[in-house]
N, C-alpha and C positions, 0 to 999 in steps of 0.2 A: 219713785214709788207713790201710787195715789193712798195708799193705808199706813192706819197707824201698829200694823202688826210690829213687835219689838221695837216700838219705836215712839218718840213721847207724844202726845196730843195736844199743840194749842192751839187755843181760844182765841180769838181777837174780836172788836166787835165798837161798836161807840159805847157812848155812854147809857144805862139804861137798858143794854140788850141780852142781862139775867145771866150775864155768863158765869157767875162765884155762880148762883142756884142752878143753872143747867150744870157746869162744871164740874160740881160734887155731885150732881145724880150721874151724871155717865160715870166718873169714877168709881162711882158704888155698882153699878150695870157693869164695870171692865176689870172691877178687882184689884185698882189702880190707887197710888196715893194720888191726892187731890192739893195741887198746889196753889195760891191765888198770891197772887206776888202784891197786889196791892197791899192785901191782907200782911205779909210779910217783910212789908218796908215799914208799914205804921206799926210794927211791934218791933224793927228793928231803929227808927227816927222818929217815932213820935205819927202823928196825925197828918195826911196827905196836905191839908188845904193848910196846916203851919208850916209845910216844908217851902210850898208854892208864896207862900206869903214872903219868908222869910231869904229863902234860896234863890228863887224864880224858877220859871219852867223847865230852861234850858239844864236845871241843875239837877231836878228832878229827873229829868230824861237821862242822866248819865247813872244815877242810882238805881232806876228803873232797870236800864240795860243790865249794869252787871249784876239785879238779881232773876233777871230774867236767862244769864248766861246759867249761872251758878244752879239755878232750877232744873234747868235742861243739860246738864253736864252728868247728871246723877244715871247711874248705870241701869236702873230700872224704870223702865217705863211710866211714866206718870202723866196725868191730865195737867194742864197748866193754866191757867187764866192769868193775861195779860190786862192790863190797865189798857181803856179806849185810845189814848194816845200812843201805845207802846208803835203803832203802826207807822209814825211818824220815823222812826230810826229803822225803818224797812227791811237793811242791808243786815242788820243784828238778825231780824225774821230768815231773811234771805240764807245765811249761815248756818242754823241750825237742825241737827238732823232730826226733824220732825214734820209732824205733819200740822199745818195750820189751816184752819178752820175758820171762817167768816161766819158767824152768830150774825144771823141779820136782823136788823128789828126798823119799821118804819120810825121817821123824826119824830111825828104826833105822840108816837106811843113812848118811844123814848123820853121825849116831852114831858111829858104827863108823871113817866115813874121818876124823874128826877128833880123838878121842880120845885124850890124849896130846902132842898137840901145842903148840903155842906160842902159839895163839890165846887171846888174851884171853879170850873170854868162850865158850871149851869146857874151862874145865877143870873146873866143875860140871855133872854132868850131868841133876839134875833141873832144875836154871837152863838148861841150854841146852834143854830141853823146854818148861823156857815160854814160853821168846823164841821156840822156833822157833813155836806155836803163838799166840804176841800176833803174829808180820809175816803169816802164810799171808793173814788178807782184807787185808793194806797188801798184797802182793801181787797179790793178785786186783784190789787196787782202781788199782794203777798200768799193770798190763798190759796191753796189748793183747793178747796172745796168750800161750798156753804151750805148752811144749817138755818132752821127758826125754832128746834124746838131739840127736845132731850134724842128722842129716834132720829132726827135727823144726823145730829151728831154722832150717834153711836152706827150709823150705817157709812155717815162721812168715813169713820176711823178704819171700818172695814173692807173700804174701797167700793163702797155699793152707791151708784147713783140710776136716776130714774129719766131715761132719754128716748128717743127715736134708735133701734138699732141700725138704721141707713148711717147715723153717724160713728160706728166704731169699724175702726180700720186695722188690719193687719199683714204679716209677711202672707200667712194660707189662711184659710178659712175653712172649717170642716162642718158641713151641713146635714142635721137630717134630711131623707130626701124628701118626708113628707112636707115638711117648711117650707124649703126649698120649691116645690111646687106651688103650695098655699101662695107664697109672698114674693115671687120669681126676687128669691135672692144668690145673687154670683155667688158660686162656689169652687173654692180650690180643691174640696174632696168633699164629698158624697158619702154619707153612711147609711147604712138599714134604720129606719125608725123604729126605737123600741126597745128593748130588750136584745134585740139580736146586733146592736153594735157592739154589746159590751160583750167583744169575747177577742181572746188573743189573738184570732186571723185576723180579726179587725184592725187589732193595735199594728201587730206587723206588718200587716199593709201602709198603713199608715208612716211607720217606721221609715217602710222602703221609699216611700214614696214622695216624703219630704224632704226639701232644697232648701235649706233653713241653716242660718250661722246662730253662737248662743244668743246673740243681739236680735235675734228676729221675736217674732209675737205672732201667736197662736190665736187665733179666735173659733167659737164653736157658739154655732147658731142650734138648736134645739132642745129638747125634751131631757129630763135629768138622764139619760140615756149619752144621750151623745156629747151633754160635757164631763158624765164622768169619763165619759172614752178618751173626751181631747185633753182634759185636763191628766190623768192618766198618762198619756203620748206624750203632754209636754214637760212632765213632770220627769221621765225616764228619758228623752230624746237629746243626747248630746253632754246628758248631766242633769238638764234641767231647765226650760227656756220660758220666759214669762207665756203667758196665755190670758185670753178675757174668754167669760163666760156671758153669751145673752141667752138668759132661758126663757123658753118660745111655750113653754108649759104652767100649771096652777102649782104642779107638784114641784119645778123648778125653779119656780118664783120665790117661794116661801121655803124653800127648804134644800133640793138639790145643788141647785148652781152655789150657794154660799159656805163658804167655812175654807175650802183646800182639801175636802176628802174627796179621793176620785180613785177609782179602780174598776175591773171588769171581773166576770165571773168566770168562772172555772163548772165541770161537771158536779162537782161535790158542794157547791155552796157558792151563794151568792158572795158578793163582793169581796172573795179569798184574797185576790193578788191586786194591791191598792197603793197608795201614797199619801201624803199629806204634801198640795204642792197650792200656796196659798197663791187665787188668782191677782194681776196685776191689777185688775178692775173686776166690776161685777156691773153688767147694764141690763137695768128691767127696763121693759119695752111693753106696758101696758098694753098697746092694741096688738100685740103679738095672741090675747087671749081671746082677742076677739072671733076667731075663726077655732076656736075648741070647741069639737061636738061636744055635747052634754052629760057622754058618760066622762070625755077626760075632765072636765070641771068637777062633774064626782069625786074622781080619783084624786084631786087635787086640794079638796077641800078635807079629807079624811085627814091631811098633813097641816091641814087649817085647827080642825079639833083637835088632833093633839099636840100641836101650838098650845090651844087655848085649856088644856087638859094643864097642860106642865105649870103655865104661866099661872093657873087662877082666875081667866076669863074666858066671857063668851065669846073670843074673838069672831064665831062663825058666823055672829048674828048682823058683823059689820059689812057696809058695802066695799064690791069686791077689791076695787083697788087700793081702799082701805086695809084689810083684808093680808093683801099681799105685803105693806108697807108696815103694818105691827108683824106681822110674823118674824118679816126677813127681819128686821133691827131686833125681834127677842133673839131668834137664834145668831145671829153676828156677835151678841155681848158676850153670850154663851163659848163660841166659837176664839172668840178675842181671849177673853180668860183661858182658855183652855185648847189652845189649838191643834194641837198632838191627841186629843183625847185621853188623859193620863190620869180624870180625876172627872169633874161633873159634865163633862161635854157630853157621856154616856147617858143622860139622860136624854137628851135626843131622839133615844131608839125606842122610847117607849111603845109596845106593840111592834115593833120590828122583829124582835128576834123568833116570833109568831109566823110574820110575814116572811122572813127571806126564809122559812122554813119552808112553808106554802110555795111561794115561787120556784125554790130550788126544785121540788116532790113535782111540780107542775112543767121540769123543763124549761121554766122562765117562760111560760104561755100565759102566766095569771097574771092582770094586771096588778102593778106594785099597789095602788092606789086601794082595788079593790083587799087584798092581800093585807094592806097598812089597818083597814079598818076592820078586817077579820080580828088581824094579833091585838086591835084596841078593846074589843070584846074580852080576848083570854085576858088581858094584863088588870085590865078592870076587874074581870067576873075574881082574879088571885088575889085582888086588891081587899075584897068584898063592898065593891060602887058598883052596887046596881043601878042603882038611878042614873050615874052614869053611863052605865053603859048601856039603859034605855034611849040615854041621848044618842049614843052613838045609833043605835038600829034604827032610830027615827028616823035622823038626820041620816045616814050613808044608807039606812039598807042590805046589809051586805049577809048575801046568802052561801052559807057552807057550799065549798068546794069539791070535787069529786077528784081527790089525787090520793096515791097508795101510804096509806099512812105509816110505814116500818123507812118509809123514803123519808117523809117529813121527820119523822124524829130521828131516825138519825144524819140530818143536815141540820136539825136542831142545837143536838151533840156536838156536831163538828163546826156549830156557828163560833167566830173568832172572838168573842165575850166568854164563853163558855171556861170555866175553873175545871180542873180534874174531874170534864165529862160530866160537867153538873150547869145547869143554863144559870149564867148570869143574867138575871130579869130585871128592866124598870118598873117598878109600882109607884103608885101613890099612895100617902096615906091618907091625903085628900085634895081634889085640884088646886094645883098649886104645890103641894108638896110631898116631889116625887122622891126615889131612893133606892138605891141600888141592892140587890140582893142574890145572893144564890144558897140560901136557907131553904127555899120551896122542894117539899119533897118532891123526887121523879114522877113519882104515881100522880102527885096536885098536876104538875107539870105536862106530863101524858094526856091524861085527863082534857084537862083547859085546850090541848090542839086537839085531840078527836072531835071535842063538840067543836070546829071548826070546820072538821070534813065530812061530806056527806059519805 
């Protein structure tokens, strides 16, 4: 497995490359205990550099191991930070069912934060130039993934990296056709762009149509359309078979392709019949967005602001592949804590249950995007953020809809948040701190979608 879903997090990294400080921020980002074994040898022997004095290395490195076993034995997931040398005993990394992380940091910089210090083996600094450059391939050769900074790690953990999608491979391949024309990429199966894949003739096509053992791997190249469709397929096909998602969209960069939610719609309500099937990998392919007409980068920035609505920042204001790269690591921490949705991952849908009200009433014609930033208006104007949700009309634009509204509300009603026929809604009480509710009177509720429909 490339993630750290149910599974522990370590660090590794030289000396100097902030892993106790990175390592306790992602832990507080995954809701995880934060372990640092150095930290926990010098309260259990006294002081590292009197161990090395008095012991020597080789002796250190046997104490090291067993509490770096002892860390990782523990039934709940936890972040771990390794000492820079724990890499040297490899085969102990090798062993462990977790996922390890290379914190990369250049020598200079390393250099520079450790000089001076107490550390054993920085007080030479041509010797620490060589050691750092004898671990960099024990490095490369223990990691699964690398990192330089807190989001990097927190999207490590959740199987998300940032590559060329010509390099992900699988048993099928299931493509929008629109992609699939844009970037003449091989496909094992072909789906409708849009809206119109996500429907059950689509899945059981699909069903029929795969040649696939549970060892095989699913990939799905397009728009949050089409991986919820494959992710969905593989999630139900055989029991359950791994899958990677490359989303080819703004809206699937930052938001659909990540977490393990995937389903299609039904007549009465969007995303009714679904799964949680967390992918094997997750690969953004920045110039995938290169060839989005201008309304889908609308659409996909709507999921940008309310990103940036939940978190407490402007993230809209950043350039765009910036953009996609805060979003996906908010929502992945989000997702990591909370993978089943059983508690805060609901925040998420802020302005959703607006929209899949909209789209359903619409037939699934409306774009989600457009739709996402409609329901950002109702959740704000319930909120009482108007100025917020003066940002929203600025920035999206987005003009009331012409769909029958006795349709929209009752797909409202029938949305799968919904308590005894009463909408469960995300508000904020201000960006940054959002909160679940289903206290809003019907009539508030009613209300806040009709000014959404022309």
């Amino acid at each position: 497995m490339a993630h750290a879903l149910d599974r522990h997090l370590v660090l590794v990294g030289f000396m100097g490359a902030g892993k106790t400080t990175i390592g306790a921020e992602v832990a507080r980002r995954l809701g995880r205990p934060f372990r640092d074994v150095d930290d926990e040898i010098e309260a259990a022997h006294g002081s590292i550099w009197e161990l090395f004095a008095e012991q020597g290395e080789a002796a250190f490195r046997e104490i090291e191991a067993r509490f770096v076993r002892e860390a990782c034995s523990r039934r709940e997931p936890s972040v771990v930070a390794v000492g820079g040398g724990a890499v040297e005993t490899r085969r102990l990394l090798e062993e462990l069912d977790a996922l390890v992380v290379h914190l990369e940091v250049d020598v200079e910089t390393a250099w520079e934060r450790v000089q001076g210090s107490r550390r054993p083996l920085a007080r030479d600094e041509a010797a620490f130039r060589r050691r750092y450059a004898q671990r960099l391939p024990l490095y490369a050769e223990v990691a699964g993934s690398q990192a330089h900074d807190t989001d990097g790690v927190v999207l490590a953990a959740a199987g998300i990296r940032f590559g060329p999608h010509s390099s992900v491979h699988g048993n099928a391949v299931v493509v929008d056709a629109r992609v699939a024309e844009l970037h003449a990429i091989s496909a094992t199966h072909v789906v409708p762009a849009g809206e119109a894949a996500k429907t059950a003739a689509e899945a059981e096509r699909l069903w029929s149509a795969l040649t696939l053992d549970r060892s095989s791997q699913l990939v799905a190249v397009g728009g949050g359309s089409t991986t919820d469709l494959a992710g969905f397929v593989a999630a139900t096909y055989m029991r359950g078979i791994d899958w990677i998602p490359v989303p080819s969209t703004l809206v699937g960069q930052v938001d659909a392709a990540i977490g393990g939610k995937v389903g299609i719609d039904t007549p009465a309500a969007k995303n009714l019949v679904g799964a949680f099937h967390w992918p094997a990998s997750t690969v953004i392919d920045a110039e995938l967005l290169d060839t989005l007409p201008p309304e889908e980068q609308l659409h996909g920035l709507a999921e940008v602001v309310k990103t940036g609505l939940l978190a407490g920042e402007t993230l809209w204001e950043l350039e765009l592949r910036e953009q996609v790269r805060r979003c996906a690591a908010y929502k992945a921490a989000i997702c990591l804590r909370d993978p089943r949705e059983q508690d805060e991952r609901a925040q998420l849908n802020l302005g959703h249950t607006f929209a899949h009200a909209l789209e359903a009433a619409s037939e699934f014609r409306l774009a989600h995007g457009h739709a996402v930033a409609l329901g950002l208006l109702a959740a704000l104007r319930l909120s009482g953020l108007e100025e917020e949700a003066r940002t929203v009309e600025d920035l999206l634009s987005p003009a009331p809809v012409e769909v029958d509204r006795n349709a929209a509300w009752s797909a409202l009603t029938r949305d799968k948040k919904a308590r005894d026929g009463r909408a469960r809604l995300v508000l904020l009480e201000a960006p940054g701190k959002p909160y679940l509710t289903s206290d809003v009177e019907p009539e508030r509720v009613r209300a806040a979608l009709d000014a959404l429909i022309a």
